[in-house]
N, C-alpha and C positions, 0 to 999 in steps of 0.2 A: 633434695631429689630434683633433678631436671624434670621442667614441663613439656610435654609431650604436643607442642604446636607451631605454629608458625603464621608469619605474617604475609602478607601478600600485598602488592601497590595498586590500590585499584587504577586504571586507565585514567588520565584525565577528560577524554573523550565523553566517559560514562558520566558526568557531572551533566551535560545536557539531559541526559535521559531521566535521569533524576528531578532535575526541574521541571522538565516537559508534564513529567507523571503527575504531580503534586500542581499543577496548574490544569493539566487536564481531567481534575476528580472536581473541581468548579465548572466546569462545562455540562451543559444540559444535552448531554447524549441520551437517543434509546437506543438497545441494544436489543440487535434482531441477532439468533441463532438459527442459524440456516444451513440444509443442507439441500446439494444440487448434484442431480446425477449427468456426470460428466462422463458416460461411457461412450458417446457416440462422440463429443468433441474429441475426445483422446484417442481413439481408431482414426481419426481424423487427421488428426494431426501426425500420428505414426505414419499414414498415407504421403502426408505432403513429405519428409521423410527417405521416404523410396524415390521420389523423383525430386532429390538434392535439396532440398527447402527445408534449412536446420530453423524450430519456432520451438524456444523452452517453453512448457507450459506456463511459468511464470508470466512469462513474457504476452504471451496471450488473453492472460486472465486480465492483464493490465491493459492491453489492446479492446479486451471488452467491455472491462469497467468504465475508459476512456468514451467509446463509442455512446454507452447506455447514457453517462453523464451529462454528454453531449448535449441529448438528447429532452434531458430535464438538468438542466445547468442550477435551477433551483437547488436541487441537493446537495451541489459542492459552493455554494453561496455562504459569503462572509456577511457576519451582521454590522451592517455601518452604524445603526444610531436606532434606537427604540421604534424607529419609522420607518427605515426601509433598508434593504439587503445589497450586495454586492454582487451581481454575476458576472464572470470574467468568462471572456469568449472560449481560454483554452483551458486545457484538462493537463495540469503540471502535477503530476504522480511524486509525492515521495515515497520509498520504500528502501529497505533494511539492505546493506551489501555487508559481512560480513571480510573487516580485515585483521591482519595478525598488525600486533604493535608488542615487540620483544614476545614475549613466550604465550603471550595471548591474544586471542580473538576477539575483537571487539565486534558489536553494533553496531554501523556508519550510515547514518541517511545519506540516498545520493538524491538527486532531484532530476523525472527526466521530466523535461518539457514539451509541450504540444502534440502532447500524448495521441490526441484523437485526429494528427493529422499525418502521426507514423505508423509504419507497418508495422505487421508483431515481430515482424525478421528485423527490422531496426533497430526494434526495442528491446529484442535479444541481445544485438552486437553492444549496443549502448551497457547492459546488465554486463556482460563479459567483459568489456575496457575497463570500467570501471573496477570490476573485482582483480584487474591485472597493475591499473595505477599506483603510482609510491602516493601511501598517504600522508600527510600533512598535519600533526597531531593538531594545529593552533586551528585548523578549519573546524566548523560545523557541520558542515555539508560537505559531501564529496563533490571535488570539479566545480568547483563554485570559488570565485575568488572571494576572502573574508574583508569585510571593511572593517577598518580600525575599532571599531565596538563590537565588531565579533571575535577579534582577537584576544580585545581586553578583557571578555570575558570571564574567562575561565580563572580571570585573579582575583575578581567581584567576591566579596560574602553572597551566604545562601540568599537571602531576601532581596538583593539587588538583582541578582542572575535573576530569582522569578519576575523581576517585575522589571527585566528584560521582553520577556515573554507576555506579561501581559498588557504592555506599551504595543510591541509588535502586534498583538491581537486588537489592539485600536485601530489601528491605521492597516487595513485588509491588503491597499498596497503592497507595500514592506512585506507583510507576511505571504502574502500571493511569489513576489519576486524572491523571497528568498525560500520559503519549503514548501513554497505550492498550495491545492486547494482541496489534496487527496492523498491520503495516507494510507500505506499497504504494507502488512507486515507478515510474511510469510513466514511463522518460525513453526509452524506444521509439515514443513516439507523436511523436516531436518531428521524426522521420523515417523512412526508410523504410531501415533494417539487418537485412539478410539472416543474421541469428545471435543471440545470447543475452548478457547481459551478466550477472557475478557480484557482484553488489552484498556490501553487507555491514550488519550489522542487530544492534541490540540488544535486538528484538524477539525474543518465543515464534518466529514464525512472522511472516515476509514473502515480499513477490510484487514480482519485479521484470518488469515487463508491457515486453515489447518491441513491434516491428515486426507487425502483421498484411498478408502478402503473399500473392500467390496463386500456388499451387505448383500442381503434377500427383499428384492423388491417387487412390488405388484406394479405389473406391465400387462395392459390388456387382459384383465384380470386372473393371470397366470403368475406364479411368486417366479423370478427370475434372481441370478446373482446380476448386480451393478457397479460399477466405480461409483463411491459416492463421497463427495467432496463437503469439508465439515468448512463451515465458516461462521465467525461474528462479525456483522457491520455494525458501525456507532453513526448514529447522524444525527446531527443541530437540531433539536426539538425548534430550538430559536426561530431557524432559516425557513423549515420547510412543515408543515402540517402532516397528521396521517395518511388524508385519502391520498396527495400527488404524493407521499411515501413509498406507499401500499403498489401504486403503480409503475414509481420508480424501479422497485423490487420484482413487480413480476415482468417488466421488461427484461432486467437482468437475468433473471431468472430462463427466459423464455433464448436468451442472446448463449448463455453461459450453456446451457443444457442442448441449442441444436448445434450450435458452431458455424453460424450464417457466414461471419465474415470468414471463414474457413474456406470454406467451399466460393465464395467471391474472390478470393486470392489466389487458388488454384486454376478460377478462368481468365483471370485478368495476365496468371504468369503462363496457362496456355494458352491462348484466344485459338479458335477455330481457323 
């Protein structure tokens, strides 16, 4: 009797993601699950909208996380040596572009750079090039040229590809210039999931952005419907302690929920 199955090629692409996983379950991340109500930035952003100013909300989210980091650069800090940390001046995002390679859709990190000194309208066009590029299967990184030991990668056995990865996580350099110091994986927006997923990261500090659904929430102590946006961050236990944590988070918090640089983009593209 014939068996009822079949085979499939996985992507050679996905062999990174598999190392990265298994390298990032050794990392000392905690893992906050948070949700932020995002009904005013998103009315906001509809606004800018109306008077021609295309800003995905990805693209945004990434504009704020940038801004916040900025601001406590501790968080996105590599750990150099049992003694002290690494802070790099800029805010290099990687995050997820989804490409087709033959009849399926992979996972592609692309890396955008100096994050916190583009606009979210840049950093739209940037998400959009990108998902329109031919991709490159021997890269790791989208739009990044691969140096000869990222090529030869993908031919390595499994224990040398890992310790690829944890060579690069010695030298913060390297791994700053090549995927950044911030990791954002959006696979919440691809649907509509009522809870939080717990990714995993070789990054200082990543965001894994789920679902925005709208719940019943207490506003001026009246229960209201909200947009509310589900998220997990992981961050360096290593790098940065709880209290500058805790305030890392409700900066974010406080950036993500009014939509400051929102409404600063809007007077900067009117001015009076």
């Amino acid at each position: 009797m014939t068996e009822s199955y079949r085979f499939q090629t996985i992507p050679r692409s996905r062999i990174a993601t598999f190392d990265i996983f298994a390298v990032g379950l050794r990392k000392h991340h905690v893992a906050a699950m948070l949700e932020f109500d995002v009904t005013e930035s998103r009315a906001k952003l509809r606004n800018l909208r109306k008077i021609g100013i295309t800003v995905s909300f990805n693209a945004w989210l990434i504009k704020v996380i940038a801004n916040v980091l900025h601001q406590h650069p501790e968080a996105s800090a590599y750990l150099y040596n049992k003694k002290k940390i690494i802070l790099f001046n800029d805010i290099n995002v990687s995050l997820i572009v989804e490409k087709k390679i033959g009849d399926t859709k992979v996972p592609i990190p692309l890396v955008i750079e100096k994050t916190n000194e583009k606009s979210a309208m840049t950093i739209t066009g940037e998400i959009e090039k990108a998902k329109m590029d031919e991709l490159n299967s021997a890269d790791i990184v989208l739009r990044k040229k691969s140096a000869w030991y990222e090529r030869l990668y993908y031919h390595l056995p499994g224990f040398l590809r890992r310790l690829f990865w944890k060579l690069l996580l010695l030298t913060p350099g390297a791994a700053f210039r090549t995927m950044g110091n911030v990791s954002v994986t959006s696979v919440g927006m691809m649907g509509k999931i009522n809870g939080w997923f717990i990714h995993k990261s070789v990054h200082p500090i990543s965001f894994g952005v789920g679902s925005v659904l709208k719940k019943p929430v207490v506003v001026d102590n009246e229960v209201r419907i909200r947009e509310i946006l589900n998220m997990t961050i992981l961050v360096d236990h290593d790098v940065i302690d709880g209290a500058p944590m805790v305030r890392f988070l409700d900066d974010l918090t406080n950036f993500i929920e009014t939509g400051k640089e929102i409404d600063d983009a809007i007077h900067v593209m009117t001015p009076a």
